[in-house]
N, C-alpha and C positions, 0 to 999 in steps of 0.2 A: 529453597528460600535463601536469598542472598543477602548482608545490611551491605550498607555504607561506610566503612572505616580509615577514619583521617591517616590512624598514625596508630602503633603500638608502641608500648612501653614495657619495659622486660623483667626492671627491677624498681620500682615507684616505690619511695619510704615517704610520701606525703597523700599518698590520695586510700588514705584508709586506715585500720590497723596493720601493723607489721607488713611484711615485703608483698609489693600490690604487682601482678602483672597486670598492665591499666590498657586498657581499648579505648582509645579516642572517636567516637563516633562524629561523623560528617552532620552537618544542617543545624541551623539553629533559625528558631523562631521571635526572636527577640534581638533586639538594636541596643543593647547596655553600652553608656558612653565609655564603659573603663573595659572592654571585653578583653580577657588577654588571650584570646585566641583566634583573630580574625580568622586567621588561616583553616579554621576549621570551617566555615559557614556555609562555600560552596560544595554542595554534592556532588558536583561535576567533576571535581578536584580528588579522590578517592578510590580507595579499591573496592570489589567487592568479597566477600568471604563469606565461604558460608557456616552457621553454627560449628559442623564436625571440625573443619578448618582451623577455627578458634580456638575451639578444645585441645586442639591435636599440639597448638602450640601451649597453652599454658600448662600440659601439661610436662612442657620438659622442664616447668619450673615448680613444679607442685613442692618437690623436696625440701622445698630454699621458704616455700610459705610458713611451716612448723604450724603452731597453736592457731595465730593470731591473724596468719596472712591470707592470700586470698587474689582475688579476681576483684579489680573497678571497673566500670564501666562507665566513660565521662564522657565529654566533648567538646563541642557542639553541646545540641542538649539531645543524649539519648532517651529520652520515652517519644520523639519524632519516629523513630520508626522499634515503638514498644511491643510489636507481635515477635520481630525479629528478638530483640532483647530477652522477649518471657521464653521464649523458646530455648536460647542461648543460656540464660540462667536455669533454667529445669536442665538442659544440659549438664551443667557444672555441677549441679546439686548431686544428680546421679554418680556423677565421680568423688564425691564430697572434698567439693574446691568451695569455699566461702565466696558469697558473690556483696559484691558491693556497689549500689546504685549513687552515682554523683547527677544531680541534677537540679535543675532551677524549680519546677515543679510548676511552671508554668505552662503546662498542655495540658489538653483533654482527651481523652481516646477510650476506644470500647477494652482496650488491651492492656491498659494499664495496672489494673487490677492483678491482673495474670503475671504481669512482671514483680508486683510486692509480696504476692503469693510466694515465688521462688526467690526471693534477694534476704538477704541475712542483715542487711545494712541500708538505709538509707542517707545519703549525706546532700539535703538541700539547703541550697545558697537562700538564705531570705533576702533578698537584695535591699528592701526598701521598709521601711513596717508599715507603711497607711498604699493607700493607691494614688495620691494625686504624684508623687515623687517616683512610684513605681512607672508610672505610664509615661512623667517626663523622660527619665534618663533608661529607663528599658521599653519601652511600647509596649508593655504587657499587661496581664491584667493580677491585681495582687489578690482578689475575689479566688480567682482559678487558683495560685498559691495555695490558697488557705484551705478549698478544698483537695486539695490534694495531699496537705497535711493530715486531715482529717480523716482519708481513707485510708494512708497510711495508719494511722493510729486504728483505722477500725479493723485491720488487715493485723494490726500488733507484731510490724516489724519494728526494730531496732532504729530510731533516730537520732540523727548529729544535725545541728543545727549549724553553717556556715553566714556568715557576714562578711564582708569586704569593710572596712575603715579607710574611707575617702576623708582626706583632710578639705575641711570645711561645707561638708555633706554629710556624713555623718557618723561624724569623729565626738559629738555632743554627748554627753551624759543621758540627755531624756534620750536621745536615739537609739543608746546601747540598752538602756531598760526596759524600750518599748521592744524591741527583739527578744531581748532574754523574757519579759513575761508572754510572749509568743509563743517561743520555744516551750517553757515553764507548761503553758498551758495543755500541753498533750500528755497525757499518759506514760506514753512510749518515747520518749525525751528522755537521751541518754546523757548528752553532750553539747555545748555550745563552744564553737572556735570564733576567735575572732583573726580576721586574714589579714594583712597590712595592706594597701593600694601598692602597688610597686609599677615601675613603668620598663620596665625588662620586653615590653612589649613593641617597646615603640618600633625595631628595626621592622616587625613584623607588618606595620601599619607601613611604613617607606616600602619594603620591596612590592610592594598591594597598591602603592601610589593610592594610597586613604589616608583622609585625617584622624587620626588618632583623638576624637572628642575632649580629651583629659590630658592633653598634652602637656598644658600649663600647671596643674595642679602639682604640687612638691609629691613624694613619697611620703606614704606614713612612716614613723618612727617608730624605734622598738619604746621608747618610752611611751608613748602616748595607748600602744596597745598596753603595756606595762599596767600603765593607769586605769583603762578601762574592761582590764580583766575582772575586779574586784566587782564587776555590777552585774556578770554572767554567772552562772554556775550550769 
């Protein structure tokens, strides 16, 4: 068995607890207007590796993980190809590497389940809180979202709840509470971040010759996250 792998990352101090050696995983099923990862969408674009392969490399970094660190798995959005991932994370478990799933949690699969069995962590983006705003600017569905929170919670791994702060989207007061009582509402809700929009992406959209959706829109501010920390917990 082979995945998809955009890109690896060796020492990641943002996609987790403490030092992440991070797997970028290829394909995404979703059109988000702010994606900062074009580069990751097409599979065609990618290596293959297989599980042993992946182990073989983080394990030269296991020493540098300590307590807190670990294994991410991002992308694209990895539960696309989640048989590959549960396997990958039952991998790592065996070696006792902490695994960490980043994802939008917008897919369905009969494997899924099998990937939250083995992952220590979940960290999904809620992009949107209702569906009509979910399907405008990501084409997905925020229904599939919410069950996938749900299994997560019935499975009782570890959740971090992500948000993105789009200036004039939603960067609003109600917007950051209807998230955090989302997040709030699970069980197994450890954590809510909120992420600033940034456009660090754009060169990414020009070498792709694509329009970057949210070109116009400013960056968020540390202030404004500043502000609407106080309505997460």
């Amino acid at each position: 068995m082979t995945g998809y792998i955009h890109s690896l990352e060796s020492m990641g101090a943002v996609d987790g607890p403490g030092l992440r050696f991070v797997i970028f995983m290829a394909g995404c099923n979703l059109s988000c207007s702010y994606c900062h990862n074009p580069d990751t969408w097409d599979m065609n674009k990618s290596t293959e590796y297989t599980p042993e392969q992946l182990l073989s490399q983080a394990l030269r970094y296991k020493p540098y993980f300590k307590e807190n660190g670990g294994v991410t798995v991002s992308g694209g959005e990895p539960l696309l190809q989640a048989e590959f991932v549960a396997k990958l994370f039952k991998l790592f478990g065996e070696n006792e590497i902490k695994t960490a799933l980043d994802t939008s949690g917008a897919v369905k699969g009969e494997h899924i389940k099998a990937v939250l069995e083995n992952t220590d962590l979940v960290m999904c983006d809620i992009k949107f809180p209702s569906g009509e705003p979910y399907k405008k600017y990501c084409g997905g569905s925020f229904d599939t979202v919410m069950d996938f929170l749900k299994l997560t919670e019935s499975v009782g791994v570890d959740l971090w709840v992500r948000h993105v702060v789009i200036p004039g989207i939603t960067d609003s007061i109600e917007s950051i509470k209807q998230i955090s009582s989302i997040a709030k509402s699970f069980s197994n809700h450890k954590k809510t971040e909120l992420l600033p929009f940034k456009k660090l992406c754009q060169f990414k959209y020009d070498e792709l010759n694509i329009v970057f959706p949210f070109k116009d829109i400013p960056p968020c501010d540390d202030e404004t996250i500043k502000k609407l920390k106080k309505y997460v917990s």
